[in-house]
MIZA-979279 format. One line per 10 residues: their letters; for each residue y, x, z of C-alpha. Coordinates in nm, 2 decimals. Layout:
# MIZA-979279
a> Y:X:Z; ...
//
This chain:
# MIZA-979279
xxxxxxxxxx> -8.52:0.15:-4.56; -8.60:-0.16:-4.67; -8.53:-0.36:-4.34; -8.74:-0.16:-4.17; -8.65:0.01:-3.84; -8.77:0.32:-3.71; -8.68:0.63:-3.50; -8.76:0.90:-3.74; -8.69:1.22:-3.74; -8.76:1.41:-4.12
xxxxxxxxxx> -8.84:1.77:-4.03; -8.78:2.03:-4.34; -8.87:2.41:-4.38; -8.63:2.59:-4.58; -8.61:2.98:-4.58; -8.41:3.01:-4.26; -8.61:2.80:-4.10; -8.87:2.99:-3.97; -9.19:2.86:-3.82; -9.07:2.84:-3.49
xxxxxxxxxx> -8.78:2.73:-3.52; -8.91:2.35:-3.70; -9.13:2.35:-3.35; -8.87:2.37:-3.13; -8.71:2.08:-3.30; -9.05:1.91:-3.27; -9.05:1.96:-2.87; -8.68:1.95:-2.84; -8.78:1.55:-3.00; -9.06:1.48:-2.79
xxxxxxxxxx> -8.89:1.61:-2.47; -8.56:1.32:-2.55; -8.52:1.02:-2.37; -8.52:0.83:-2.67; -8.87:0.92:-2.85; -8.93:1.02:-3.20; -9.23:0.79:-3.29; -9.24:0.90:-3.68; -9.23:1.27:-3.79; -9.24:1.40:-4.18
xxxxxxxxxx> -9.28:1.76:-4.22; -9.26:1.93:-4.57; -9.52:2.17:-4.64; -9.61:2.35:-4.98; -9.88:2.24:-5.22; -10.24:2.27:-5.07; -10.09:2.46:-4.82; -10.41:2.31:-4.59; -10.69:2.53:-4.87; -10.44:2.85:-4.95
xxxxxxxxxx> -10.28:2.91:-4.61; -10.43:3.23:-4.56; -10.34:3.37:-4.90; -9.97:3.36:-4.86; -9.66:3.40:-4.55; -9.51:3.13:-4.66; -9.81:2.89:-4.66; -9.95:3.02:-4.33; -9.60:2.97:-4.15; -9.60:2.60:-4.29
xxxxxxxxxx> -9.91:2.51:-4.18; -9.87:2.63:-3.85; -9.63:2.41:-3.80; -9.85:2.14:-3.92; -10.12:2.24:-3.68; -9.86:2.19:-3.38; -9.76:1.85:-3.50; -10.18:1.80:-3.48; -10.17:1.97:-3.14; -9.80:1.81:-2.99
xxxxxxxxxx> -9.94:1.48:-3.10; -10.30:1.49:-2.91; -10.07:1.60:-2.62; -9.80:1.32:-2.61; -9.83:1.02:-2.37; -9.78:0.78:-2.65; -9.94:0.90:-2.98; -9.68:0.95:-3.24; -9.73:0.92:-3.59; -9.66:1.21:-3.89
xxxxxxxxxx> -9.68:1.25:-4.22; -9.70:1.57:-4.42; -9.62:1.60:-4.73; -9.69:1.94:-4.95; -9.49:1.92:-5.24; -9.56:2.20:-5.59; -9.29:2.45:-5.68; -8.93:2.30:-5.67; -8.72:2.28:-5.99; -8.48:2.59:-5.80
xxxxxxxxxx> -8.80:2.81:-5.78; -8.78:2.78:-6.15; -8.44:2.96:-6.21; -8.63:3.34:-6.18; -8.81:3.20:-6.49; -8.49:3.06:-6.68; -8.34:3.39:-6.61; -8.68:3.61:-6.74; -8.68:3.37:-7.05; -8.29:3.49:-7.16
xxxxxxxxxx> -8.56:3.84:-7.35; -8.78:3.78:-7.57; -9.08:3.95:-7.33; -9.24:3.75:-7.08; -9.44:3.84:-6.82; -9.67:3.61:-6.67; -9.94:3.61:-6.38; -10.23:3.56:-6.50; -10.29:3.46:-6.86; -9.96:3.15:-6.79
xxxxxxxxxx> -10.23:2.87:-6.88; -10.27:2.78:-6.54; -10.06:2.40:-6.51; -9.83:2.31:-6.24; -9.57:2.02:-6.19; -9.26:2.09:-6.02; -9.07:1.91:-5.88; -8.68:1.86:-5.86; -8.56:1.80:-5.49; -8.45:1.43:-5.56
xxxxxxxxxx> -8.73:1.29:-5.67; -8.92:1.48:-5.35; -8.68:1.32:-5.12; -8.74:0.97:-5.28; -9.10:1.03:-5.28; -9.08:1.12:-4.85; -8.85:0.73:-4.78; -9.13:0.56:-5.00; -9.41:0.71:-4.79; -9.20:0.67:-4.45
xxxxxxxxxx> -9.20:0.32:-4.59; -9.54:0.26:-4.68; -9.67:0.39:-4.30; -9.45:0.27:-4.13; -9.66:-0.02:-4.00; -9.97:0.17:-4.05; -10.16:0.25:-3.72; -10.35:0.56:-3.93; -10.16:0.88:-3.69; -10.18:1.10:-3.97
xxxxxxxxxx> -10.09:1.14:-4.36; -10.10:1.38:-4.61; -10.00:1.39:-4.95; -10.00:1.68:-5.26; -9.72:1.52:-5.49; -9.52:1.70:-5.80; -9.29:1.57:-6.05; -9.38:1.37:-6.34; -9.47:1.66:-6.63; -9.79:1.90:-6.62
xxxxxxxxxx> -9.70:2.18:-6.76; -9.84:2.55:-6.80; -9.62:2.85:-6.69; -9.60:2.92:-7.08; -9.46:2.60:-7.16; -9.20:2.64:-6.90; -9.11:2.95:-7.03; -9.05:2.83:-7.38; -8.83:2.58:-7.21; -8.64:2.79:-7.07
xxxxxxxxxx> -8.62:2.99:-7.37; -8.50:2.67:-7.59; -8.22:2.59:-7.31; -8.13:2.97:-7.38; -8.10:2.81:-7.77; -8.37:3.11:-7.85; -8.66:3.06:-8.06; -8.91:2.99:-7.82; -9.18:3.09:-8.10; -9.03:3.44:-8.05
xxxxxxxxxx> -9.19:3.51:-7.68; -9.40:3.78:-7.62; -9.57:3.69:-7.30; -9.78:3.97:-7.13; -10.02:3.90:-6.86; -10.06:4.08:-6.50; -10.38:3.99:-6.30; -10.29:3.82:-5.99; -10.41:4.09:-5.76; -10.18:4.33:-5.90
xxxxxxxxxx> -9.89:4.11:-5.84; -10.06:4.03:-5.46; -10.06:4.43:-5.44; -9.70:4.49:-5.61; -9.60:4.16:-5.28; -9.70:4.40:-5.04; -9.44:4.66:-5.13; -9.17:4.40:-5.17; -9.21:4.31:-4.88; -9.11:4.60:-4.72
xxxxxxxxxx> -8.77:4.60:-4.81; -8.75:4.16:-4.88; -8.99:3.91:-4.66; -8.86:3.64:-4.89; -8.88:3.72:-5.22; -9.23:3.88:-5.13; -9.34:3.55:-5.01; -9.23:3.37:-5.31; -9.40:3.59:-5.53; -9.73:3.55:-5.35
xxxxxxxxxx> -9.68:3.19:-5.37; -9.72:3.24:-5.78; -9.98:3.47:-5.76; -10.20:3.21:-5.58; -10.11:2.93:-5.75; -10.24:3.07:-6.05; -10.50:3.06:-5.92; -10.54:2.71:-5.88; -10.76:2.54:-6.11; -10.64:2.20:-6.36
xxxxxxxxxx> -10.86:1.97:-6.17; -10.72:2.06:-5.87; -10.38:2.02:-6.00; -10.46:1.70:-6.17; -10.54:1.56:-5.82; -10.14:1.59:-5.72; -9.94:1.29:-5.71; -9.70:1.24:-6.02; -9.33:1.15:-5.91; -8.99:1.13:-6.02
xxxxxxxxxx> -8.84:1.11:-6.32; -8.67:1.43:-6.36; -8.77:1.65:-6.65; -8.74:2.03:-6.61; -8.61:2.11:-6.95; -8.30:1.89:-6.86; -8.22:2.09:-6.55; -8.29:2.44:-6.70; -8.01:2.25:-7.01; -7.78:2.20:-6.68
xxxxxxxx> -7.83:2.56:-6.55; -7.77:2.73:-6.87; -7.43:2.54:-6.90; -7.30:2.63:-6.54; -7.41:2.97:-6.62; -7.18:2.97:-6.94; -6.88:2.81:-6.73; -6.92:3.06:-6.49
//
């Protein structure tokens, strides 16, 4: 990175990852001979204000709070950085798939914005904040980052629609208040943690107001019109 040397280790949650699992590799690192003096951990978008609304968020930041904890603990202070990125470009693919129909349903009226992100452009945007701390004595960062386009959930749909070369002026979006869908999570879950947990994640970010989003950090250059374009033509090859 740049010339710059450091002992990092890049810590990321994925869904068979549980919670404690990503801590055991945290004290599995502190416990080596050789010490891991920089961590980055990726959490979910204001995972630090909505924990308590969704699984998914709540496992994630409990991770985060043992990094806090781990780090108060050590000998020799390490350093971390957290970053809590929007929805991923591959969250997006339930909504490509709705947007094949003409009837869309969205939670909440779809006006609320959100800037996803494609998983490149998030793994650029983690080396160039490794980089920029790396000679920082601050212990701990944080950063809200998305990708580079602001978009509501009824603009994505009609993206998705268009890669489906439909008429995007055709939808028929119908709205379901959030705490129906929290509600309709709950029985999901009984039969699928994940999908549950994904569903929630929606629901609350829906909630989430445009000057809250507008406070996210803008990265990347990937657009997501030109990946829904590339998964509409492995879709057709398959």
């Amino acid at each position: 990175m740049g010339g710059i040397k450091l002992n990092v280790l890049i810590m990321y949650f994925e869904e068979q990852v549980d919670e404690q699992a990503n801590i055991n590799i945290l004290d599995a690192a502190l416990e080596a001979e050789s010490s891991v003096s920089l961590f980055i951990f990726v959490s979910v978008l204001f995972g630090d204000k909505l924990r308590k609304l969704f699984d998914q968020g709540e496992a994630r930041e409990r991770v985060v709070d043992a990094l806090r904890v781990r780090c108060q603990e050590s000998a020799e202070r390490f350093r971390f950085v957290v970053i809590r990125p929007s929805g991923f470009f591959n969250d997006m693919k339930d909504l490509l798939y709705q947007s094949k129909g003409t009837t869309i349903w969205t939670i909440g009226s779809g006006k609320n914005i959100l800037n996803p992100i494609h998983g490149e452009d998030l793994a650029s945007y983690c080396v160039d904040k490794l980089e920029a701390n790396a000679k920082d004595s601050q212990v701990e960062h944080y950063y809200n980052v998305g990708g580079p386009e602001f978009l509501t959930m009824r603009e994505i749909h009609r993206l998705a629609s268009k890669a489906w070369h439909k008429e995007p002026k055709r939808l028929k979006f119908i709205s379901v208040p959030s705490w129906l869908v929290r509600v309709l999570a709950r029985l999901v879950k009984l039969f699928n943690g994940n999908l549950a947990s994904v569903i929630n994640m929606f629901s609350v970010m829906s909630t989430v107001s445009t000057e809250e989003m507008m406070t996210v950090d803008s990265y990347g250059s990937h657009k997501i019109e030109g990946f829904f374009i590339e998964e509409v033509a492995k879709d057709h090859a398959a």
